[in-house]
N, C-alpha and C positions, 0 to 999 in steps of 0.2 A: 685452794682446796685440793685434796687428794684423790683424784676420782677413780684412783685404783681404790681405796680404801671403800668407799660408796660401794663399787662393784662386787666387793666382798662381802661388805656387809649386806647388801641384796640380796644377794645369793646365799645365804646364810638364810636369810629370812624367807626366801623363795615368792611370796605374795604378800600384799597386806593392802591396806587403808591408804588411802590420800596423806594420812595425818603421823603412818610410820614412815613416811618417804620425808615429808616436811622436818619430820624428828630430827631425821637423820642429817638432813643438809645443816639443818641449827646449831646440832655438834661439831658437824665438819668445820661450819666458819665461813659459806660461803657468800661470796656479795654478790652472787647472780640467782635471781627469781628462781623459785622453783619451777615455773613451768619452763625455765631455759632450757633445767638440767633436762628434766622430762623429755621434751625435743631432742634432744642430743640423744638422750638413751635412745629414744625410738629409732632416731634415724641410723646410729650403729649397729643395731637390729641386738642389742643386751636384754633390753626392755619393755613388756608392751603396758599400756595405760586405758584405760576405758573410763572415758572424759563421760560420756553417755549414762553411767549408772551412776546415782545417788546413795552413798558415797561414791567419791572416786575410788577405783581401784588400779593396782600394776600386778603384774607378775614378770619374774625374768623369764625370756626365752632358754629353750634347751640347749648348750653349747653343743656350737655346730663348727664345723670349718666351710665359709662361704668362699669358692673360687672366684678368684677376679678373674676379670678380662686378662688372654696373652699380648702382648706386645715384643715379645723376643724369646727366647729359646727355653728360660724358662716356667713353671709351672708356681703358681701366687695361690695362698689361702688366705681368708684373716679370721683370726678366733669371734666369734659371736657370742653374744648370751652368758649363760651361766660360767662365773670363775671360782674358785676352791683353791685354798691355795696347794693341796692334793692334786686337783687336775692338771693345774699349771707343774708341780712337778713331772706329773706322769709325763705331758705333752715335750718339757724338754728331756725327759732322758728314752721318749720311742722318736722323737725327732734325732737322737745322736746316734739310735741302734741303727737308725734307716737312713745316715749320710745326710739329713736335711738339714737348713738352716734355720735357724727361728731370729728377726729382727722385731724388735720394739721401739715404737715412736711414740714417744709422748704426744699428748696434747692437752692442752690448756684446759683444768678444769675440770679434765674428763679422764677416762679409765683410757693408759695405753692402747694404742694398735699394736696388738701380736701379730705377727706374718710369721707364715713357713712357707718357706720357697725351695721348691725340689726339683732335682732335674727331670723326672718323669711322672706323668700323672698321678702313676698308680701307688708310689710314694703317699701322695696326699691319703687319702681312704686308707692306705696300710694304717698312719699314725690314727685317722678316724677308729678304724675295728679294734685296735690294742689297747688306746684308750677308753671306748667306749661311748664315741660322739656322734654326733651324725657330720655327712659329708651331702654338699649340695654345688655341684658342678654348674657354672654361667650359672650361679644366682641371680646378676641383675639383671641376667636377660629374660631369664624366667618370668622372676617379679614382670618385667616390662609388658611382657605378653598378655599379663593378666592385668593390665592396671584397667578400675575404672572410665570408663569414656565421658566425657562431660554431660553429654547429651542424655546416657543413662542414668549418672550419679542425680540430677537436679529433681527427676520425677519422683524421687523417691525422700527429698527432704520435703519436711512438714510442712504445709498450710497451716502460716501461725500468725494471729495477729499481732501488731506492733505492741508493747510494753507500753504503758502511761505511768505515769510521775515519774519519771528517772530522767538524767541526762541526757540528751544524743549529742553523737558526731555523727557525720556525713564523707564515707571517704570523694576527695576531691580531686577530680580526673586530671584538672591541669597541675598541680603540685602535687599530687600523688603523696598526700596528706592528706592526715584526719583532724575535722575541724567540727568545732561545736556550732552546733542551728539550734532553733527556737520548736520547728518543728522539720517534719518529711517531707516528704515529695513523691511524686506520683512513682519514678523511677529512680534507682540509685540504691544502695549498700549503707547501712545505718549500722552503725553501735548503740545500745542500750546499756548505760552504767546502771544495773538490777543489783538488787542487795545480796542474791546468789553468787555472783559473777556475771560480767561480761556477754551479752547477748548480740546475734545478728539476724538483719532482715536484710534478704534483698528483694527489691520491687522493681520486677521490670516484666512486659508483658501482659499488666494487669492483673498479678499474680504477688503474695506478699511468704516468703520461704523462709525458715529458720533453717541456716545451713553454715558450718564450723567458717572462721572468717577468711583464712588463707586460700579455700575454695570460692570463697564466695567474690576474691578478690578477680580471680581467674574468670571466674561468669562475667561480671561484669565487666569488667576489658575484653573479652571476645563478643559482650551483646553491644559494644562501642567499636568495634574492628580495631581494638587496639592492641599490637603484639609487644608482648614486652620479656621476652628471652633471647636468647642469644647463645651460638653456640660457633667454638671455635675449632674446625675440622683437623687444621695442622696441632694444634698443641692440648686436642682433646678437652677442651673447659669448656663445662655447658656453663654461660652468665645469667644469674638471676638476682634481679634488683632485690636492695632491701626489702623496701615495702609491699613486696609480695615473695614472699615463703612458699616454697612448694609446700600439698599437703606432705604429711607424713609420709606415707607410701609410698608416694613418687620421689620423695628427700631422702628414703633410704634407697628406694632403687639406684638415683645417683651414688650415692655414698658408697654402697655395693660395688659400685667398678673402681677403686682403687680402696678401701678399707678406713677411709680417711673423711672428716670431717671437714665442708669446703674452706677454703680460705677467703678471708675477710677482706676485701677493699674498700678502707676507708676512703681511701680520694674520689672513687667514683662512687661509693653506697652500693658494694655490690657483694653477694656471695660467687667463688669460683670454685663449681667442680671439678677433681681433679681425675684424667684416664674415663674419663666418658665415651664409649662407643659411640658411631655416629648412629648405631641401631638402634641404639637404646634410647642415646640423645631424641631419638625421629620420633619413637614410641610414644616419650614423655611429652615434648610437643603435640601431639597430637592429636590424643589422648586428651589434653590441654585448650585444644583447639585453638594453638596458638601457632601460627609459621614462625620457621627457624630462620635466622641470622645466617643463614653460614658462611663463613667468610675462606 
């Protein structure tokens, strides 16, 4: 699938339904779920999505240039949000008036990483004001600063009781698997197959919470003291298992320090952040309530 094409065509459209996003991947051809793509857009920060309202809704973000993290002499942007294929002109011919470089990397499935990399900061912002974009210097540190804390987020999802008639799974702390029961348990993390979509409860504390399931995976491994990230301080990769997904926020915050979508580890079932500050890395742990790896 062409997820430059998607990109465009979003942005073209600027906001819509659940059901002009679905459209649009059905034309494209794609064989990965829509909520993949969804994810993905979030976490590049092109995209936002409000799972919360009835319809679903998106809108694309305002194109921005988000600075990475320095690692050498150089100065790093990556395009976010809104693309035209107008803007993308502009952007490369004020990157050629002001000496910068612009590199593109593909990725699977999804709309290129544009990078402009200039030898002085004030470069970046130039091509920002010419074109008409915004500029956001340590994006993901920023982000990191303000991310939810666990202990806050929880008080604040719903008191909701469990679903009846539907299927459950039970995620399963020693395979870290989800497996179908019969019924609940007094403590533990449940899926509800509901005719809407997909529901979750976590119940622990004597408390029963509707709360999105990638967070919910997080509660419950810190209400078991079980850490399950990792993070690698020489070669910058924060490691996070499959079966637990950072939220969104915290997925683009990673994503943010190198512009880049993590790489995949099949042999071990892993996601690898790539150019992760250890500040940032420490935040998202934290944040998390989850101790760091560091090796």
């Amino acid at each position: 699938m062409n997820g430059n094409l998607l990109l465009l065509y979003l942005s073209e459209l600027g906001s819509g339904r659940w059901t002009k996003f679905t459209d649009a991947l059905k034309i494209l051809s794609t064989a990965w779920k829509p909520s993949t793509h969804a994810r993905h857009l979030q976490m590049l920060a092109h995209v936002e999505f409000d799972f919360l309202r009835d319809p679903i809704r998106w809108s694309v973000a305002p194109p921005t240039l988000a600075w990475l993290p320095r690692h050498d002499s150089s100065h790093r942007a990556v395009l976010c949000g809104q693309r035209t294929e107008p803007l993308l002109a502009k952007l490369q011919q004020s990157a050629a008036d002001l000496a910068c470089q612009i590199k593109v990397t593909p990725q699977e499935n999804n709309p290129d990483a544009i990078f402009i990399i200039a030898k002085e900061s004030y470069q970046l912002d130039a091509i920002a004001d010419q074109i008409g974009i915004g500029s956001e210097p340590k994006s993901a540190a920023r982000i990191a600063q303000c991310l939810p804390h666990l202990d806050n987020y929880l008080p604040l999802c719903p008191l909701k009781a469990e679903p009846h008639g539907y299927g459950i799974k039970q995620f399963d702390l020693t395979s870290k698997r989800w497996a179908k029961v019969d019924h609940t348990s007094e403590t533990g993390l449940f899926e509800y197959d509901c005719v809407e979509g997909r529901q979750y409860r976590l119940k622990i504390n004597g408390e029963c919470r509707q709360l999105p399931r990638n967070t919910a995976v997080y509660a419950l491994m810190h209400h078991h003291h079980l850490p399950i990230l990792g993070y690698d301080a020489e070669s910058r990769e924060m490691i996070v298992p499959t079966y637990a997904n950072l939220p969104a926020i915290f997925a683009r915050t990673a994503v943010l320090c190198s512009g880049l979508l993590p790489q995949y580890d099949y042999a071990n079932k892993q996601r690898r952040y790539q150019e992760v500050s250890t500040a940032v890395a420490y935040s998202i742990f934290t944040k998390l309530k989850h101790e760091a790896q560091f090796r």
